[in-house]
C-alpha positions in Angstrom: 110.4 136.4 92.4 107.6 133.8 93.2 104.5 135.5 94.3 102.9 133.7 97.0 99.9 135.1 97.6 96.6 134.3 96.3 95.0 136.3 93.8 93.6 136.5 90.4 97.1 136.4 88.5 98.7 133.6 90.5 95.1 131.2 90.3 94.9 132.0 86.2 98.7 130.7 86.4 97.3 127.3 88.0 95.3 126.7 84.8 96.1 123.6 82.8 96.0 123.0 79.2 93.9 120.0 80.2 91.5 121.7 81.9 90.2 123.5 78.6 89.6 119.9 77.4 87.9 118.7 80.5 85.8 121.9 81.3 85.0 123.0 78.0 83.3 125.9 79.3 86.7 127.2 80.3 87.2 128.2 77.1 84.4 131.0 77.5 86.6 133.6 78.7 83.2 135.0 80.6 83.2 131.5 82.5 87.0 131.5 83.2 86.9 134.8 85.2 83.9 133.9 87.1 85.8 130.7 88.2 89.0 132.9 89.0 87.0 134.9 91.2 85.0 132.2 92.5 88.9 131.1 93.8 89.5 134.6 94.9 86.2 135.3 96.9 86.8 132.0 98.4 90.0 132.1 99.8 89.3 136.0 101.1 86.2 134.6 102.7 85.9 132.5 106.3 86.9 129.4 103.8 87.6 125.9 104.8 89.1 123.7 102.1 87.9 120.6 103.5 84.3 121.6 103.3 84.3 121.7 99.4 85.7 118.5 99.3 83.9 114.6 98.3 85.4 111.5 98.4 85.4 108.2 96.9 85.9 104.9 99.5 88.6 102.9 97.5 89.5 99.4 99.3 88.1 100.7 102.4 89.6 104.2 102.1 88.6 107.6 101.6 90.2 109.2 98.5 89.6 112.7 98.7 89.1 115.5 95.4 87.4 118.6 95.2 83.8 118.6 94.3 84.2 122.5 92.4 86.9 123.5 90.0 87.4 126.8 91.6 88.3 125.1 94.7 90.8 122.6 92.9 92.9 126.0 91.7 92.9 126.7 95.4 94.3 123.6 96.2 97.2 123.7 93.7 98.0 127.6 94.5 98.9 125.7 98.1 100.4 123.2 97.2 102.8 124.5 94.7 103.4 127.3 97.6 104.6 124.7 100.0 106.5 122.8 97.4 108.1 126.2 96.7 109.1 126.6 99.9 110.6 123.4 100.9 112.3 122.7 98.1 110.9 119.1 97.7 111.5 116.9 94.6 109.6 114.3 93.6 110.9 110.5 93.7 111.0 109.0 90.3 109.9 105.1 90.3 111.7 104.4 87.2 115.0 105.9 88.6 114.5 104.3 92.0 114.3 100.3 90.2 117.4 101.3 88.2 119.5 102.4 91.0 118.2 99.1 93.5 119.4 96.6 90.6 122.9 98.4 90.3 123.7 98.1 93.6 122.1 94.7 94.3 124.5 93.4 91.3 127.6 94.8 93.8 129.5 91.7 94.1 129.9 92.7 97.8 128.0 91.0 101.4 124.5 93.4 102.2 121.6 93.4 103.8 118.4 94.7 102.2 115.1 96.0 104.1 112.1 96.2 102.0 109.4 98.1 104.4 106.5 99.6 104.6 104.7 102.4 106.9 101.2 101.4 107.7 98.1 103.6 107.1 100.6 105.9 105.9 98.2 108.9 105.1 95.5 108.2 107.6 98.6 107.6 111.1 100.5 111.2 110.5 99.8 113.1 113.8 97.6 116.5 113.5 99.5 118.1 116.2 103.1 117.3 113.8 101.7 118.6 111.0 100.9 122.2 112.6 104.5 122.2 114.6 106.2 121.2 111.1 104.4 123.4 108.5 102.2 125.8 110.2 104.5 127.1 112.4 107.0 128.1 109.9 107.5 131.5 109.3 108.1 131.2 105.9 104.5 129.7 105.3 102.5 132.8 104.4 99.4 133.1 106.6 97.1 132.7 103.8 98.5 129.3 102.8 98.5 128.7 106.8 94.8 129.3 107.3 94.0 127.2 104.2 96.2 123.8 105.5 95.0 124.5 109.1 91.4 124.2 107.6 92.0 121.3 105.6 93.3 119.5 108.5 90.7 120.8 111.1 88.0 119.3 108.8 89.5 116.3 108.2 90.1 116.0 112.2 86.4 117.5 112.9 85.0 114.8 110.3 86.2 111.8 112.6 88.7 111.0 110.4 92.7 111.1 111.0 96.0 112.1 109.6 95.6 114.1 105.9 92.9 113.2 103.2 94.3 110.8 100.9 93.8 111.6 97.2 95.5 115.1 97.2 98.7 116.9 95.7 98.5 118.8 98.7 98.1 115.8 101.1 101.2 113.8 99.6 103.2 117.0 99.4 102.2 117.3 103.4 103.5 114.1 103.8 106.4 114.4 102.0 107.6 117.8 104.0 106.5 115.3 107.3 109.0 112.7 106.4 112.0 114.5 105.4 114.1 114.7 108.5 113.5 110.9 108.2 114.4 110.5 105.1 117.9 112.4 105.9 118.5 110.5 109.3 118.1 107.1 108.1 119.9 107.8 105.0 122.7 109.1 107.3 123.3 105.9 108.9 126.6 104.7 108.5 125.9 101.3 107.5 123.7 102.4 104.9 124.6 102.1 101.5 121.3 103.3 100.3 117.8 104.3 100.8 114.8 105.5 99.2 111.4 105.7 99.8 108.3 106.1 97.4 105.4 107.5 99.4 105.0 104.1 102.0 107.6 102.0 100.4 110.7 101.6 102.1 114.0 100.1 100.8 117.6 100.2 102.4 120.3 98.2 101.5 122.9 98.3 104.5 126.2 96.7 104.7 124.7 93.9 107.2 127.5 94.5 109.9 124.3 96.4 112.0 122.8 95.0 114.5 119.3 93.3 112.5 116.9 94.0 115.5 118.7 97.0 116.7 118.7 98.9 113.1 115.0 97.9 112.6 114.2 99.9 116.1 116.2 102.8 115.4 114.1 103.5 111.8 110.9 102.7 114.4 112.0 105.7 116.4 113.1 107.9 113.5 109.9 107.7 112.2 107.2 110.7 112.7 104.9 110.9 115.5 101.8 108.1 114.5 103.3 106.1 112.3 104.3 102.5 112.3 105.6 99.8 110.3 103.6 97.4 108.8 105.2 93.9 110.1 102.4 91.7 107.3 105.0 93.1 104.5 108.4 93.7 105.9 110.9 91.9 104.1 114.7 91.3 105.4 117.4 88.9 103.6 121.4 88.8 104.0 123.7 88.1 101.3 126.9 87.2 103.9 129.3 86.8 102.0 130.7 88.4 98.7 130.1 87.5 95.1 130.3 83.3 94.4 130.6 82.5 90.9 128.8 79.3 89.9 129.6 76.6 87.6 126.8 76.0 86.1 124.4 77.5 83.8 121.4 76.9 85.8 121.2 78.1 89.6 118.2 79.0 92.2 117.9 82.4 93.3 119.3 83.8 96.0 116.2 85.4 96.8 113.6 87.2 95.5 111.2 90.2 96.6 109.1 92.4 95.3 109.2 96.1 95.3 107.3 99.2 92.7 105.3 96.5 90.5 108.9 94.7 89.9 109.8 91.3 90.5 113.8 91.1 91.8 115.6 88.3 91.6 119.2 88.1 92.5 121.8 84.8 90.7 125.2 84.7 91.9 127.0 85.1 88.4 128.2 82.4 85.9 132.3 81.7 86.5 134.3 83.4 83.8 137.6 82.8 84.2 138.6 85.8 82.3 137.5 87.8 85.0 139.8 88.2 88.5 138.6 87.5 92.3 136.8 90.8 92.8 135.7 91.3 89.4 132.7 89.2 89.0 129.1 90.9 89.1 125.8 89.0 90.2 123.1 88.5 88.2 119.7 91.1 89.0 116.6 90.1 86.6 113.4 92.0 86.7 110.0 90.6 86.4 106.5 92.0 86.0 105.8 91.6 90.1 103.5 88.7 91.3 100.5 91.0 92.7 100.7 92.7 89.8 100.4 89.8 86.9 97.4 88.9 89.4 95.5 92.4 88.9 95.8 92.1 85.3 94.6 88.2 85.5 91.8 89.7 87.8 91.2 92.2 84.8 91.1 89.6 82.3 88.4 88.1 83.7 86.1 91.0 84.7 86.5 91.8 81.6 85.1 88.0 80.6 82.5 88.6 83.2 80.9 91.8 81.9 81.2 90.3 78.5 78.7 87.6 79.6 76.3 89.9 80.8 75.9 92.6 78.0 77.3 90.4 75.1 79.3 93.4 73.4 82.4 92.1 71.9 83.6 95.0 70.2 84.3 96.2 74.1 85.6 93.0 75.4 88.1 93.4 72.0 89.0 97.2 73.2 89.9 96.2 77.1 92.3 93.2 75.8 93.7 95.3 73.0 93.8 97.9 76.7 95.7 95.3 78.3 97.9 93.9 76.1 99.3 96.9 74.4 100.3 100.6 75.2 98.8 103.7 75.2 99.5 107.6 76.6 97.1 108.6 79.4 97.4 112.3 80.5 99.4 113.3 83.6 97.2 115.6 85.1 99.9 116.9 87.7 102.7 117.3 84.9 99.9 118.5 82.4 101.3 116.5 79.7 100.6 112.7 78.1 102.5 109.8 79.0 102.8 106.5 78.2 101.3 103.6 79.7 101.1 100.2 79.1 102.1 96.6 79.4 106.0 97.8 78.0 105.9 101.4 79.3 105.1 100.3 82.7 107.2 97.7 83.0 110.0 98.5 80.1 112.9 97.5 82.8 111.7 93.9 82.8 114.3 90.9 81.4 111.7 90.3 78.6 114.6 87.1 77.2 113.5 85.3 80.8 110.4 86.9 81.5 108.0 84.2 83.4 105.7 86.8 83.9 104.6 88.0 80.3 104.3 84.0 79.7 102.4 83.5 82.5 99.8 86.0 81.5 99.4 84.7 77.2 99.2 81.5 79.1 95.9 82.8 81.1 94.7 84.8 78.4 94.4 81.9 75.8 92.9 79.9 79.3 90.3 82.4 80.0 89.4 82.0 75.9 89.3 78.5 75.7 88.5 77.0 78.8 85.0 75.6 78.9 85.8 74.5 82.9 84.5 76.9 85.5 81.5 78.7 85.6 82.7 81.7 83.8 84.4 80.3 81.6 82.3 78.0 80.9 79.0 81.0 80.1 82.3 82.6 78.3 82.9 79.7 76.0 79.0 79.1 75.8 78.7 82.8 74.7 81.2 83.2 71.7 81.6 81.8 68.2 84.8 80.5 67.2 85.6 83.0 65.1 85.2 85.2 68.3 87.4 83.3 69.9 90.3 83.7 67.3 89.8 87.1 67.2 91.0 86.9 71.0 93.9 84.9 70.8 95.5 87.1 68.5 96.7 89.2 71.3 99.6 88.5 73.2 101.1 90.0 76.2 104.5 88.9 75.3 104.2 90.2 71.8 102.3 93.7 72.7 105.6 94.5 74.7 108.3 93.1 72.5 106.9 95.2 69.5 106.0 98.1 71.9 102.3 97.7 70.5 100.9 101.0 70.3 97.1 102.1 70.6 95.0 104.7 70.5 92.0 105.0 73.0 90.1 108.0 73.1 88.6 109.5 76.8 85.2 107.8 75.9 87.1 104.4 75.1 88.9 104.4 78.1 86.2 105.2 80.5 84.3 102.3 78.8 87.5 99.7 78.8 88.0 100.7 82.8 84.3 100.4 83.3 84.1 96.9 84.8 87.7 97.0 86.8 86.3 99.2 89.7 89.8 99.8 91.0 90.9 96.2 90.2 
């Protein structure tokens, strides 16, 4: 039976294997009781989980993490008790791409709604979060008292909704939004829904009223929040599956949605295949915003080059981006892998514009003597530097599944000079 209550059994549990390698210390057994206890005594005491806590200002937010271990085994004690509790799952991204191209290769008439909540941590109404999760009886009162102070903080502090940054805060949220979840994907035009965090995508049969339907998810939505109108995206395909004649076509449309580019072909006429029979075509692509960030990485990377000359750096963070990796999964405690293939491995790599797109700016960024960074770029290499460069390749680093190995000292030097970017 799962023990809810906190104490020095169920906070040793909420040790990592990572955190031995982080906090070497830990490895003292001395050190790791007194940082039990520390969690313990805390929690017994008048304790306030918001007052341990520091935070970061991110693209003009606050991201929130604890500024003491001991009070970071608090926070995961109370958040695994209210993940316990409400039975939540996590959305997988990978799943969630795979299951929007199936259905958007249905031969069939739909409407798809590509939304998003605005300010989504920062609009969730204090007085919400005590009625839904404070008020429960199944909520023990310790792990009561330690939400109701992490909120009353926050809410003292000036600042609204939950701290963004936090297991705890996105498991919160995700409690907050499930009768929303089940109402809209009860709809009967629906076909299907999901939502990752603030992203929103429903694909409908398009017989609802447009207006209406967008008013009625409006509603549905939890006390504070609204949508953001700068990045709602609606398009119709009226009438089922057309087969074309020809090999080349435009796009019906295209959006963008969890770093991936969709674009949606009717399909190529075979006339093996009966009315009714034909699929259309669904092609993913490294999303525009994203290609952008990395060409925004390629060039900070250039940048900080210029100014501290080491090229054995500049090689690591191109290497970095080009090729693939595994980073650790702090919440999963367990490595997984990253990179230009791993996080993109559902791309159409045969009709990829994206991967070209990016080789094409990489050997740019190398050669170009126009522009004033290129230009000190090109002014501060050797040739031979510069070959060394173009031997990496976007395109190649995921076909071959490139793999490297960065150690935690290499990595916080390659991500050095991103800040976030």
């Amino acid at each position: 039976m799962y023990d809810h209550s906190f104490n020095y059994v169920t906070f040793t549990k909420e040790l990592r294997k990572s955190d031995f390698n982080k906090h070497k210390r830990l490895r003292d057994p001395i050190y790791k009781n007194g940082i039990v206890l520390n969690s313990v005594i805390s929690v017994a005491g008048d304790f306030s989980l918001y007052s341990p806590l520091t935070y970061t200002v991110i693209r003009g937010r606050n991201v929130y993490r604890t500024a003491k271990f001991h009070d970071e085994l608090i926070l995961r004690k109370t958040n695994r008790n209210i993940r316990v509790i409400s039975g939540l799952k996590s959305n997988v991204r990978d799943s969630i791409v795979a299951n929007v191209k199936n259905l958007l290769s249905e031969g069939v008439s739909y409407r798809i709604y590509r939304l998003d909540v605005k300010s989504f941590y920062e609009s969730f109404s204090k007085d919400d979060i005590f009625n839904k999760i404070i008020l429960r009886h199944d909520v023990s009162p310790a792990t009561k008292k330690i939400i109701g102070g992490l909120i009353d903080g926050h809410d003292r502090a000036g600042w609204p909704g939950v701290p963004r940054g936090l297991a705890l805060s996105a498991t919160i949220t995700e409690l907050l939004m499930k009768d929303f979840d089940k109402e809209i994907e009860s709809e009967s035009e629906v076909f299907f829904y999901s939502r990752y965090v603030d992203d929103i995508i429903l694909v409908t049969s398009g017989l609802e009223d447009e207006k209406g339907f967008i008013d009625v998810i409006k509603e549905k939505l939890p006390t504070g929040l609204i949508l953001n109108q700068k990045k709602q995206m609606i398009k119709s395909l009226s009438t089922d599956v057309s087969p074309r004649k020809a090999l080349l076509s435009q796009s019906l449309f295209s959006f963008e949605y969890l770093g991936y580019k969709f674009s949606i072909f009717e399909p190529f006429n075979n006339p093996d295949l009966k009315k009714g029979q034909h699929f259309r075509e669904v092609f993913l692509d490294i999303a525009d915003s994203k290609v952008k960030k990395i060409k925004t990485r390629i060039s900070k990377a250039l940048l900080d080059y210029v100014k501290n000359k080491d090229f054995s750096l500049l090689v690591l963070r191109f290497k970095f981006l080009t090729s693939n990796f595994s980073i650790l999964d702090v919440d999963r405690d367990r490595k997984r892998l990253a990179g230009i293939y791993y996080n993109y491995h559902r791309v159409d790599v045969d009709v990829s514009k994206a991967l070209l797109d990016l080789d094409s700016y990489l050997r740019k960024a190398v050669l170009s003597s126009s522009g004033k960074l290129f230009e000190e770029f090109f002014c501060n290499t050797t040739l031979a530097q510069r070959r060394i460069l173009l031997k990496f390749s976007f395109l190649r680093g995921y076909k071959r599944k490139v793999f490297m190995h960065f150690s935690r000292e290499n990595m916080k030097l390659i991500q050095g000079c991103w800040a976030y970017a």
